[in-house]
C-alpha positions in Angstrom: -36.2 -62.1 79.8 -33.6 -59.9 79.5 -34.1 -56.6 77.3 -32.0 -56.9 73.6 -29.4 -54.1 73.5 -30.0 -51.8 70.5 -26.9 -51.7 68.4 -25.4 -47.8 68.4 -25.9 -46.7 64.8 -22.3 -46.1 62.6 -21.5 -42.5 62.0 -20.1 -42.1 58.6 -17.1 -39.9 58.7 -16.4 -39.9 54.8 -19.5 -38.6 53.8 -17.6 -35.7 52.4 -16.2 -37.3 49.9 -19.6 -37.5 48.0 -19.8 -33.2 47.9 -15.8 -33.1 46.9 -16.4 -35.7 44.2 -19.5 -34.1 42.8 -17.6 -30.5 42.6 -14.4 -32.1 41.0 -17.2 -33.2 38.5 -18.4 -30.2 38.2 -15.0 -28.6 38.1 -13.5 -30.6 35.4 -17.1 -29.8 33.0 -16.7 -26.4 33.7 -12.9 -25.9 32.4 -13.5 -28.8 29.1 -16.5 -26.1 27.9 -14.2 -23.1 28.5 -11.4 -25.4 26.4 -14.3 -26.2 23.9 -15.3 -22.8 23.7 -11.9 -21.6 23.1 -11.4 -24.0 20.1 -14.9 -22.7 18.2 -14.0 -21.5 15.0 -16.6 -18.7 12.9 -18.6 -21.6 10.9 -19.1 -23.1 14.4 -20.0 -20.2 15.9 -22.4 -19.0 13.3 -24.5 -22.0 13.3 -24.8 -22.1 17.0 -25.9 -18.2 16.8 -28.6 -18.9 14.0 -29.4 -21.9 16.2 -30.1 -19.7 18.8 -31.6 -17.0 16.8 -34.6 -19.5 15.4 -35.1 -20.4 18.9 -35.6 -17.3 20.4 -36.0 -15.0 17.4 -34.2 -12.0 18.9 -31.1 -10.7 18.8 -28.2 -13.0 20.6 -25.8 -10.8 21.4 -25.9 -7.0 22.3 -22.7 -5.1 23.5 -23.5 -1.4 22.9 -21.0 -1.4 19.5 -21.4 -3.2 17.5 -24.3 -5.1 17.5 -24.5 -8.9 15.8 -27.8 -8.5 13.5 -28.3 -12.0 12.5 -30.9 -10.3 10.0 -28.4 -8.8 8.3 -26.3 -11.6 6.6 -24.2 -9.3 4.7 -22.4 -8.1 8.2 -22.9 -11.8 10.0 -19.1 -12.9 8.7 -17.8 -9.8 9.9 -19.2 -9.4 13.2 -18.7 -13.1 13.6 -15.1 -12.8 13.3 -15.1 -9.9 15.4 -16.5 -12.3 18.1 -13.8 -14.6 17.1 -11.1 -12.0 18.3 -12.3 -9.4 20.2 -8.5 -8.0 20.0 -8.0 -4.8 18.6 -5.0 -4.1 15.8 -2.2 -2.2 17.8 -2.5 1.5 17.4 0.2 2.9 15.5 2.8 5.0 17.5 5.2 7.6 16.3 8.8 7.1 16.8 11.0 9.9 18.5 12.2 12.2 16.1 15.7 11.4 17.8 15.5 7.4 16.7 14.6 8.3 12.8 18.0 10.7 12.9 20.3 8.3 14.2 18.4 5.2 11.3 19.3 7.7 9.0 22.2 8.7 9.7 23.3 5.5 9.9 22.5 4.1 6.6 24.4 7.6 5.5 27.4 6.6 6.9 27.5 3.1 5.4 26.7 4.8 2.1 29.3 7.4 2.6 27.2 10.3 1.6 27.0 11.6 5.2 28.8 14.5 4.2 26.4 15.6 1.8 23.4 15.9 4.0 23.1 17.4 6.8 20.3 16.8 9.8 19.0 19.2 12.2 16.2 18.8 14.4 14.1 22.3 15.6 10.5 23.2 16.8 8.8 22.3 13.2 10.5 19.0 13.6 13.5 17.2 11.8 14.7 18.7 9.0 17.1 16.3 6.1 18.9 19.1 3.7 20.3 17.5 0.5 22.8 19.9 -0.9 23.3 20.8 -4.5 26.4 19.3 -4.8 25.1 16.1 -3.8 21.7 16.2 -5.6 21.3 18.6 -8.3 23.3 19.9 -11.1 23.6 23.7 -10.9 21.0 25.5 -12.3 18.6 22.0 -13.1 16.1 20.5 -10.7 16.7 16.9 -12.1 18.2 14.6 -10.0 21.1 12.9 -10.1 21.7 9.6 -10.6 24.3 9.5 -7.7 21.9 11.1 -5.3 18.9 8.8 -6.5 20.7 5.7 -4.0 20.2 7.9 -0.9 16.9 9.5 -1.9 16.0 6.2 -1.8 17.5 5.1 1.8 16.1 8.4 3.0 12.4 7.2 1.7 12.6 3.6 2.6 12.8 5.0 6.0 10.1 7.1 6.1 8.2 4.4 4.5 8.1 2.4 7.8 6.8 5.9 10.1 3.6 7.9 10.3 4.9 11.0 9.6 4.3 14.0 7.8 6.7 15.6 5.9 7.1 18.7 3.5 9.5 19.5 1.1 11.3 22.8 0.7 13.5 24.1 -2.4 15.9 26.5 -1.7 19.1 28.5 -3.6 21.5 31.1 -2.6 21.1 34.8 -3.6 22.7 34.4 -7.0 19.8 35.5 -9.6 19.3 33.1 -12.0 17.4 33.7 -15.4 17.1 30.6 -18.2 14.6 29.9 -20.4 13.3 27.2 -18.2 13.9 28.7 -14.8 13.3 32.7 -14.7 14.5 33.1 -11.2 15.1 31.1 -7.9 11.5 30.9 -7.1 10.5 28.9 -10.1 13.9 26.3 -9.5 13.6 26.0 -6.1 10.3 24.9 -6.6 11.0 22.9 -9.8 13.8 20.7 -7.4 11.2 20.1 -4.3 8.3 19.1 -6.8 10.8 16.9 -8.5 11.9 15.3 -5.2 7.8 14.9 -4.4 7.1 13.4 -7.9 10.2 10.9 -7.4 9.2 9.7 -3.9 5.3 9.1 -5.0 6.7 7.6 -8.3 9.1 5.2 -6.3 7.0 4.3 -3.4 3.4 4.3 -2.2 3.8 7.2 -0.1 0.1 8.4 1.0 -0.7 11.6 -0.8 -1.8 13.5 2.6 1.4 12.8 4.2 3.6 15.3 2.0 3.4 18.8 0.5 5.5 21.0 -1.1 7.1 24.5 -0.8 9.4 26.8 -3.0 11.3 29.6 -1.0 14.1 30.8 -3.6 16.6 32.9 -1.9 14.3 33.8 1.0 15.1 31.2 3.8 18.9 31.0 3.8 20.9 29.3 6.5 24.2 30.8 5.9 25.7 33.6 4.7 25.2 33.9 1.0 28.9 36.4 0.8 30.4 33.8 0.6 31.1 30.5 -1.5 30.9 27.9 1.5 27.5 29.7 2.5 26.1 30.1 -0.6 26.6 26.2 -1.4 24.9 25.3 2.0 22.3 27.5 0.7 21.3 26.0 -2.4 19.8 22.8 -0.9 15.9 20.8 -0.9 14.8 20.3 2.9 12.5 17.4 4.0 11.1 18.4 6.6 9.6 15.9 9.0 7.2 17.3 10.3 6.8 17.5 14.4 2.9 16.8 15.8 2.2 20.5 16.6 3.6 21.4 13.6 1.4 19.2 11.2 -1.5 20.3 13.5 -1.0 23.4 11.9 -1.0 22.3 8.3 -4.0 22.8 6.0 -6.9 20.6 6.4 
């Protein structure tokens, strides 16, 4: 009798298709729990960590700084938000002296009062001079009411940058001697503390950021023989102060 043939067995090419399915699976699991994860808000969040903490009554997470004590649940909402966003606030950057000048200068020019202060940078930094004539009537350290406007252009701009500034009072070599001023020291410091107490009274100018100085006669920038350089003279500098040069200033 003849012999049966034994039928070849069928090799299954498409077997394949069983891994790439299962790892599409897999795939698609892996980025809906990175979506879900994403969309956790801090109650969420803080159950699933107490969750966790009863379970394996230990701490949960430990980065070096800082640490989540979930035994502590007066820091749990604040360390849970920092887990929420891990992003740091931007760090706050000085702008080029060069910038502040030419914002200044150009709310000066649509105020026309460019002509009554005058801008000059230099190693301590940027220095604004508002001029008697602009500011002050002579021989009082009130200021005016016309010069109030751009004392207040001046600040709003400050306002919005990190610096440090100093005020300086200054007059020309003319003695003076009033019953409320006896000589240039006492005026030139009268107008600068004035300017101080006007800016902190006006806006929320941090006390650490500004200080004051009185220098009289002693720090002119023009020839006080003459009328021209004695009216330069007489004049309240704020001085913005350059990094190395508020370095230097008094802790």
């Amino acid at each position: 009798m003849a012999r049966k043939k034994k039928h070849e067995e069928h090799v299954n090419h498409e077997r394949w298709l069983v891994s790439y399915a299962d790892f599409i699976t897999l795939l698609f699991a892996f980025f809906v729990t990175l979506y879900a994860i994403s969309q956790v808000d801090a109650k969420k969040l803080g159950k699933l960590v107490e969750s966790m903490q009863s379970a394996f009554d230990t701490r949960v997470f430990d980065s070096g700084s800082p640490k989540l004590s979930l035994s502590d649940g007066t820091a749990k909402g604040v360390e849970q938000q920092k887990l929420v966003e891990p992003i740091s606030p931007p760090v706050s950057v000085q702008p080029s002296l060069q910038a502040l000048q030419t914002s200044i200068q150009a709310k000066l020019v649509r105020a026309k009062f460019v002509d009554r202060v005058r801008m000059v940078q230099e190693k301590r930094g940027l220095i604004i001079s508002l001029t008697e004539a602009g500011f002050f009537d002579p021989g009082q350290a009130t200021l005016k009411e016309s010069g109030q406007h751009v004392v207040d252009m001046i600040a709003e701009t400050l306002m919005l940058n990190p610096y440090h500034f100093r005020i300086e009072g200054h007059t020309d070599a003319v003695p003076i001697h009033t019953a409320q001023f006896p000589s240039n020291w006492e005026l030139s410091t009268a107008r600068a503390t004035f300017i101080l107490s006007y800016l902190t009274t006006h806006f929320a100018f941090e006390p650490t950021r500004l200080s004051v100085a009185g220098y009289g006669e002693y720090r002119p920038i023009a020839p006080n023989n003459t009328a021209d350089g004695r009216a330069i003279n007489r004049r309240v500098d704020i001085v913005i102060l350059s990094e190395t040069e508020r370095q230097q200033e008094p802790k």
